[in-house]
Structures are given as structure tokens and as C-alpha cells.
N, C-alpha and C positions, 0 to 999 in steps of 0.2 A: 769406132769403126770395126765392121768383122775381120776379125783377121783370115786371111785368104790359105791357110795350111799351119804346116806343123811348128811348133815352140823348134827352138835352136837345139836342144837337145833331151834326151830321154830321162827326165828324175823323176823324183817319188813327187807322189799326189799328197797334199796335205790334207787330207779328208777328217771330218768333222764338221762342227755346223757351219756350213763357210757364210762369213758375214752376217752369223749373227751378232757380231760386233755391232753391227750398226743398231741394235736394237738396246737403247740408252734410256728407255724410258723407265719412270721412276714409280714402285707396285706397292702396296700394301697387303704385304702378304702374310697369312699367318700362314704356320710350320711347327710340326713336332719333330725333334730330331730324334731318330733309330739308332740303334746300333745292333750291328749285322754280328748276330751270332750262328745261327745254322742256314745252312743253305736247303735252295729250291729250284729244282731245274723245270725247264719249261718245254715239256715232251711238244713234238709237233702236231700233235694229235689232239693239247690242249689250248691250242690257238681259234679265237673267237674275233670276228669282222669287229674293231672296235665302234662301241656306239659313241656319241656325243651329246653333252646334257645340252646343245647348242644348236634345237632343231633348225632352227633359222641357217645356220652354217653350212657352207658344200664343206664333205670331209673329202677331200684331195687323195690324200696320203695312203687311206686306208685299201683300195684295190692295190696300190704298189704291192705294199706289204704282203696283202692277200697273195698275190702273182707272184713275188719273191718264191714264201714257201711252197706252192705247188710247183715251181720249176726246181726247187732244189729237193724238193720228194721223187720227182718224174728225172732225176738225175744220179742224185748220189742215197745213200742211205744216212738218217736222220737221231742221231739221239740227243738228250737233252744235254745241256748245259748250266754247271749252274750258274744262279744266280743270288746275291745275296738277301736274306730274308728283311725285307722289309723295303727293296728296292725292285720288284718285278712291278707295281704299279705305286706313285706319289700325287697327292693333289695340294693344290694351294688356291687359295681366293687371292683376288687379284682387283683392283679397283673399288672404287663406292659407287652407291646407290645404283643407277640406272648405268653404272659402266663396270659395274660387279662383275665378275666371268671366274670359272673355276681350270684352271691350268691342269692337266693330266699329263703325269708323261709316264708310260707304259715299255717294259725293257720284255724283249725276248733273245732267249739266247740259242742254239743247236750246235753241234759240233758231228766231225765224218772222221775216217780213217784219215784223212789228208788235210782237210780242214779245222784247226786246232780251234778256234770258236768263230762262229757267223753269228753277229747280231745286229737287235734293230734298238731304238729307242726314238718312240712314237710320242709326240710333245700334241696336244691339244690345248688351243688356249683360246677356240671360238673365233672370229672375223679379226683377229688381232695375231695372232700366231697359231702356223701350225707345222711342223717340223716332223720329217721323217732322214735318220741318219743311220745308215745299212753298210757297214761292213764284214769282211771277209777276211781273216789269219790264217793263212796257210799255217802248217805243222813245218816244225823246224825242218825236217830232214828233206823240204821238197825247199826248188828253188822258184817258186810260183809267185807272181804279184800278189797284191793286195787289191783287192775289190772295192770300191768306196764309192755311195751315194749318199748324195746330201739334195733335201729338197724342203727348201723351205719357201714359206709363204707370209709375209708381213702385209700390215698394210697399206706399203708404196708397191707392191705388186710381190714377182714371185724371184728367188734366187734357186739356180739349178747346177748341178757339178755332178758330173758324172767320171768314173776313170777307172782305170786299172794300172798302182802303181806299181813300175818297178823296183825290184830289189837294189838292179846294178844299173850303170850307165855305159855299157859296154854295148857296141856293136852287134855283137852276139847276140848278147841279149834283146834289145832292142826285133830285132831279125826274129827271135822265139817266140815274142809276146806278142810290145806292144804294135809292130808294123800291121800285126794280123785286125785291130779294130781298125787301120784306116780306113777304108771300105766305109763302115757305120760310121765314124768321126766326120768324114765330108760328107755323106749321105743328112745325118742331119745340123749340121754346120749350118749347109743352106737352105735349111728350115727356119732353125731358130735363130732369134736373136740372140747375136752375140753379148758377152754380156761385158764386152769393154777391156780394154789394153790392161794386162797386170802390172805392178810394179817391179822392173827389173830384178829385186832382188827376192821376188816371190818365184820367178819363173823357174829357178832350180829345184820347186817342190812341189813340179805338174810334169805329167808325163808328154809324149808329143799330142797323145788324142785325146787328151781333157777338155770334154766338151762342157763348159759355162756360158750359160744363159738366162738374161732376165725377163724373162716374156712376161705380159703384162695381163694377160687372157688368160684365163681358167681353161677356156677351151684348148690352148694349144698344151697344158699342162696334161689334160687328161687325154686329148690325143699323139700326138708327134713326142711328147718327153714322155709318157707312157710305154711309149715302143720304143723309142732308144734306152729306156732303161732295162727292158726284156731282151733287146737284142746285144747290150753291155753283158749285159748275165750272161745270158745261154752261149757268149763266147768261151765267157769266163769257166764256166764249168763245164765246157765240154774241154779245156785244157786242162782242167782238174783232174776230167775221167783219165785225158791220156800221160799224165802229170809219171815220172814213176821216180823211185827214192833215190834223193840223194847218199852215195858211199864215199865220196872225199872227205877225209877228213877235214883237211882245211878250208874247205869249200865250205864245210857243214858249219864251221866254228864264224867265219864271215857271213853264212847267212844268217846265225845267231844275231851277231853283231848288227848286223843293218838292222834285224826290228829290234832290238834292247831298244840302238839310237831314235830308230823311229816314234816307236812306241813310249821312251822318254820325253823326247821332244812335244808329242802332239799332250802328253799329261800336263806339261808344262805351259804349254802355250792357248790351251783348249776354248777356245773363243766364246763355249757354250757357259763355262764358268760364270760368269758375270750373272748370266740369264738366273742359271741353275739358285747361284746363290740368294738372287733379290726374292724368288720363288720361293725354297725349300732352305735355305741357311746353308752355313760352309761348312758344318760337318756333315750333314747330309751327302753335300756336292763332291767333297772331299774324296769321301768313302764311296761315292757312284762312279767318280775318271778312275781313282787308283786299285779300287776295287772290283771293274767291271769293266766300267769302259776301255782302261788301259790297265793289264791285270797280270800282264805276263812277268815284270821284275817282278811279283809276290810268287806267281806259280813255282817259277825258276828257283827260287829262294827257301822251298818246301819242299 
């Protein structure tokens, strides 16, 4: 059933590939495993529409991406990020004979004066999966949510999450942030399919506008979740633009503290794991959450 307004109160968005858990199938995959020794950042200048060796496939994902970076060039200014060598693109085979398919997943990374790293990681795997997972880390000294979309596509249809999570579950804060996507949260609430009641003890790690949806149409993915995810951003960053430093100290030391916990927790519990590993192995995978995808207890620790 759609739920009719806001979750009972303001917490952090669990972002990441939400329910790719459900994807349990069994792959034969070959994998050489890397090891990341120098790094490669990914200037925004050197971003390319991805292609797909899967003509036959609609590639969903890939205008997101594209639209991503043009709103965050047409916003803030852009430099690279690294990324570890030998993880900015991975493939794998997947299936036999006539169900043979090559799995892609393609990382880009950029970082701003305020934004400590924005990244994507773009999963291709042809009419069987295809994943696009785009978050946003503010810099410690601002007290800014976290930006997170997740859009994946299986094939019992599509899973959608879009949010901006909080740091704090305060009033205040609440009132700063997240109150300002209501507007867009109801606007396409009753659009999309809901995409079903959470489990009580998930709801303290969605914020109140965390729009989730299963739609079951390509079309309503590339129209209607197309533009609620342009219109998720371009709130998002224009509170970036007016974002300005945090000077409390103690303030500064708790905002630390929320992403350590955050940013431990989603390493720990990373739903994509499973995926990552049956694809590319566990060292591979390993070195992709703790080395990229969640990277900041290595930064802090250097």
C-alpha cells in the first residue's frame, strides 16, 4: 500500500544497492584479482556515455549519470578523484552458452571544496542486471546530508530509492534540510509506485522523503524517476552552494562521528557484496567497499 506522507521521524538513508539482496542467482564467473597500487582519478572532462556490448538492451542508467555530471559542472566546480588502479572499470562472464553475458561495472569518482568525494558505480550486466549507485560525502567541516541514489533494474522489474540523508535527527535539522524536499517527495510519491511497507526496524535508516519505488515500466523509469532524480539533486546542490563551514568544535568532532558510524556500518552490511563477490571475487570486492566505496576510516588514518 502507498504510504500516504512522511516515515515517523528524520534518520539516515541507508544507500547503497538497496535490494540487491534479492538477486541470489548462482554465476560462473571468471575473475583476475588486482591489487591497487597507484591511483587514477577520473577528471570530469574524461567521462564517456557508457556503451554496452548488449545491443539488444535499453541502457536505463546511463543518461542518469550523464545528467548527474552536467548538473554538478553547471553548479559547483569539479576535480578529480582518486580512484584505485585497476578498479575505475572490471568485467566478468557470467552464464553459459546462449545465456553467456559480460557484467561491467564502471566507478567514477570527483570531489569540490565542500564535497569530499561524489561518486557513481555503473553495473552492466545486459536484460539481467543493470545498477546505477550515486552518492555524495560532504567534507567534514560542513554539516550537509548525504546524497544517495540507488537504481536498479532486475529482471522481476525495477527498484528505485532516492534520498538525502541526514546527519542528525533533530528538529532543527530536519527544518534545514530534509523538510525542504517535501514538495518533490509528495509531488512524486503519487506518481510512482510505492514500492511497499519497510520493516520496522529499517525505518530508522530513511529519512522522512525517501522516495522508494518499484515500477514495473521502463517508461516510467526514464520519465517520472528521471526527473525526481534531477530534481533530488539540484536541491541538493544548491544547499551545497549555500552550505558555509562549520567552526564548532564539538559540533565538528560529532559530525565526524556520524559518518565514521555511517560509513562503517554501510562497509559492513553492503548488500552489493554478495553480487560483487560471485562476479569479480572477495578480494577484488573487499578492496572496492573499503577502498572506494567506503574509504574515509583509510583517508582519516593517513
Amino acid at each position: 500500500m502507498k504510504s500516504g506522507g512522511f516515515l515517523s521521524s528524520p534518520c539516515h538513508l541507508l544507500t547503497g544497492y538497496v535490494s540487491l539482496s534479492l538477486l541470489q542467482r548462482k554465476s560462473c564467473c571468471q575473475h583476475k584479482t588486482q591489487k591497487a597500487y597507484r591511483w587514477r582519478a577520473c577528471s570530469p572532462s574524461s567521462y564517456q556515455h557508457p556503451s554496452s556490448s548488449h545491443s539488444e538492451t535499453k541502457d536505463l542508467y546511463s543518461p542518469f549519470l550523464k545528467k548527474a555530471i552536467e548538473m554538478l559542472q553547471s553548479h559547483i566546480v569539479l576535480h578529480p578523484y582518486p580512484i584505485p588502479e585497476g578498479y575505475e572499470e572490471k568485467l566478468a562472464t557470467t552464464g553459459k552458452g546462449s545465456r553467456q553475458t559480460t557484467v561491467k561495472t564502471t566507478s567514477y569518482a570527483y570531489q569540490s571544496d565542500k564535497l569530499r568525494q561524489i561518486r557513481a558505480a555503473h553495473v552492466q550486466g545486459g536484460k539481467a542486471l543493470q545498477v546505477l549507485n550515486f552518492v555524495i560525502f560532504p567534507r567534514l567541516d560542513y554539516d550537509l546530508p548525504f546524497f544517495g541514489a540507488d537504481l536498479v533494474t532486475l529482471p522481476g522489474g525495477h527498484l528505485i530509492a532516492l534520498d538525502m540523508q541526514p546527519l542528525f535527527h533533530t528538529i532543527d535539522y530536519q527544518n534545514k534540510y530534509s523538510l525542504l524536499l517535501k514538495p518533490i517527495y509528495e509531488k512524486y510519491l503519487s506518481i510512482l509506485p510505492w514500492g511497499g511497507d519497510l520493516p520496522e526496524e529499517a525505518k530508522p535508516f530513511f529519512s522522512p522523503c525517501f522516495l522508494w519505488s518499484r515500477p514495473s515500466q521502463d517508461q516510467l523509469v526514464e520519465t517520472h524517476v528521471f526527473a525526481a532524480f534531477q530534481e533530488y539533486l539540484d536541491l541538493y546542490l544548491r544547499l551545497v552552494n549555500n552550505a558555509v563551514p562549520i567552526e564548532d568544535k564539538q559540533l565538528l568532532e560529532h559530525i565526524q562521528s556520524r559518518h565514521l558510524a555511517y560509513i562503517q556500518y554501510r562497509a559492513e552490511k553492503d548488500p552489493a557484496r554478495g553480487m560483487f563477490t560471485r562476479f569479480y571475487g572477495s578480494e577484488w570486492t573487499e578492496e572496492y567497499i573499503h577502498g572506494f566505496l567506503f574509504d574515509l576510516p583509510r583517508k582519516l588514518s593517513t
